[in-house]
C-alpha positions as CSV (number, residue, x, y, z in Angstrom):
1,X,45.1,172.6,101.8
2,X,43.0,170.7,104.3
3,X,44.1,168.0,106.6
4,X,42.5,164.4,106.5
5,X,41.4,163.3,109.6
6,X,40.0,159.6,109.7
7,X,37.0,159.1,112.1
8,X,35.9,155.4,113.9
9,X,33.5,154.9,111.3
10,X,35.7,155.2,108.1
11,X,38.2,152.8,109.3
12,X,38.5,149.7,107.4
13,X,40.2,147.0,109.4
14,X,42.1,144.1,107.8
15,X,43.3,141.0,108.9
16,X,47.5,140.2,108.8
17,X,49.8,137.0,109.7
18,X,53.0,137.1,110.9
19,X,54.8,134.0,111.0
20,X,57.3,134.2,113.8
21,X,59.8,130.8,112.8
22,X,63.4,132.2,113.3
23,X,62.6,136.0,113.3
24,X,64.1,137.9,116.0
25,X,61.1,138.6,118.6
26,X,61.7,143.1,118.4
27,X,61.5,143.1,114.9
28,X,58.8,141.1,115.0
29,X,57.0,143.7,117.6
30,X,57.6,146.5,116.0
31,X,55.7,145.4,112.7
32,X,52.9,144.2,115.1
33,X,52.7,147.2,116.8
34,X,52.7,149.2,113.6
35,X,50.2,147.6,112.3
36,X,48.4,147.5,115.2
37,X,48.4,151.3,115.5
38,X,47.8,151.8,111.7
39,X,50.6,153.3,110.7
40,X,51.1,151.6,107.1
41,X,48.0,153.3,106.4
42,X,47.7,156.9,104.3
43,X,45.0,157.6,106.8
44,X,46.9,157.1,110.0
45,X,45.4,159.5,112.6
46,X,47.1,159.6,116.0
47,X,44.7,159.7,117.9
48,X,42.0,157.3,116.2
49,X,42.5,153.9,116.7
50,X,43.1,152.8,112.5
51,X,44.7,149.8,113.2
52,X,44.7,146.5,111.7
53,X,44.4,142.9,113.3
54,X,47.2,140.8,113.4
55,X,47.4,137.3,114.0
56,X,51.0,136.1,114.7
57,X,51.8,132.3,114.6
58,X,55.0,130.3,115.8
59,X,55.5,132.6,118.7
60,X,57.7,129.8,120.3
61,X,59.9,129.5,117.8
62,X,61.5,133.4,117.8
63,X,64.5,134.0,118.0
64,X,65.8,135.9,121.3
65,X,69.4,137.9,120.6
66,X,72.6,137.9,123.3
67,X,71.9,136.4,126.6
68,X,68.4,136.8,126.8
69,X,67.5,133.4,127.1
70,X,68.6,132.9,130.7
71,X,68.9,136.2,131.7
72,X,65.7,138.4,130.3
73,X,63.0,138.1,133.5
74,X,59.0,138.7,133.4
75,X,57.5,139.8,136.6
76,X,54.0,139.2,137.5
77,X,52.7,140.7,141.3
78,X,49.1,139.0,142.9
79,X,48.0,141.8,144.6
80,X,49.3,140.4,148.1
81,X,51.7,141.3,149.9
82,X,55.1,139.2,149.1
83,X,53.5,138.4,145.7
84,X,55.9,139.2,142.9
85,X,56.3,136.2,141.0
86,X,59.6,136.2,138.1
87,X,59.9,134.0,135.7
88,X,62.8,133.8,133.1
89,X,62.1,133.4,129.5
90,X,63.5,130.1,129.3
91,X,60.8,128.7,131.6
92,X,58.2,131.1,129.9
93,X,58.9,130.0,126.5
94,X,58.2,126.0,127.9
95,X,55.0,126.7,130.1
96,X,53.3,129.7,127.7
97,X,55.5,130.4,124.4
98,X,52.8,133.2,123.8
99,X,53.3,136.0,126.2
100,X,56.9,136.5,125.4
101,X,55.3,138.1,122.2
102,X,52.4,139.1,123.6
103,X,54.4,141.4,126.4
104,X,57.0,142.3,123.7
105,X,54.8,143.7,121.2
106,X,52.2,145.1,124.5
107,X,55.2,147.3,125.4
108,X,55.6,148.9,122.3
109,X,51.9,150.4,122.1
110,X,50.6,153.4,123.8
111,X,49.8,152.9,127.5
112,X,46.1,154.4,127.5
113,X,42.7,153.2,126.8
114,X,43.3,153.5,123.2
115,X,46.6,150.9,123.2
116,X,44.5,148.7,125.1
117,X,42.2,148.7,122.2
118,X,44.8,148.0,119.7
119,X,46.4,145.2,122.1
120,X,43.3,143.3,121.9
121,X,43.0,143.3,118.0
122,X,46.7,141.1,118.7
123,X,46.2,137.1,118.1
124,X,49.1,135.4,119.3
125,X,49.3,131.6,118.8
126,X,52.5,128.9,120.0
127,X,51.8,126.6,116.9
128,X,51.7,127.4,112.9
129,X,47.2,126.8,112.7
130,X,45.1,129.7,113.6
131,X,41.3,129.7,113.8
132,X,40.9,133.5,111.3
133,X,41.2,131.5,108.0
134,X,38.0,132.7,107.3
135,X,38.9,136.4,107.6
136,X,41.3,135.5,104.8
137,X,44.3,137.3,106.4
138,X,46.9,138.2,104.0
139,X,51.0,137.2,105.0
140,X,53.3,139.9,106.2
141,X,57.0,139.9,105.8
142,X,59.5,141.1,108.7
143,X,62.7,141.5,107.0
């Protein structure tokens, strides 16, 4: 019996939407990233990238669980010296409601070249339009 191994040009890509309204933001990730890394797919190769695109809209309406809210902190560092900046999600979520899904669903991928890749096939958007209607993505549930 042979094994099927899927190569860069035998990868069909298709486009998903995830609406985010009152979902809890890991399970939300965790489909992303999955899809992202094409592992819904029968011809899920580790390491090809065979991952889908995924558009995600109403990031800054998910739902964070516990205490998260005031106590869950993002850190970004400038470069210089003294520069860490922190930010907790409640101040994140007013100034850009994105990034709490972008970072969420950026941390479950792989951490080489090849997540990179798949991170940039992510669309996240605050507010329920999105300008891929003409890919004609098809609606994903998160249960």
């Amino acid at each position: 019996m042979r094994t099927y191994v899927a190569n860069p040009q035998s990868v069909v890509r298709q486009w998903h939407v995830i609406d985010a309204q009152d979902l809890v933001l890991g399970r939300i990730a965790t489909r992303a990233a999955a899809l992202l890394m094409g592992k819904h797919k029968a011809t899920y190769t580790p390491f090809i990238d065979t991952g889908d695109q995924v558009v995600i809209v109403n990031a800054d309406k998910v739902k964070l669980t516990g205490r998260k809210e005031e106590q869950k902190v993002y850190r970004t560092h400038s470069g210089y010296e003294g520069g860490v900046r922190t930010d907790r999600v409640k101040v994140v979520r007013q100034t850009r409601p994105a990034r709490i899904v972008e970072e969420a669903v950026r941390g479950m991928l792989p951490k080489t070249k090849m997540g990179n890749a798949m991170y940039r096939k992510l669309k996240v958007y605050a507010r329920a339009d999105h300008p891929h209607a003409a890919q004609k993505p098809s609606k994903r549930e998160v249960a």
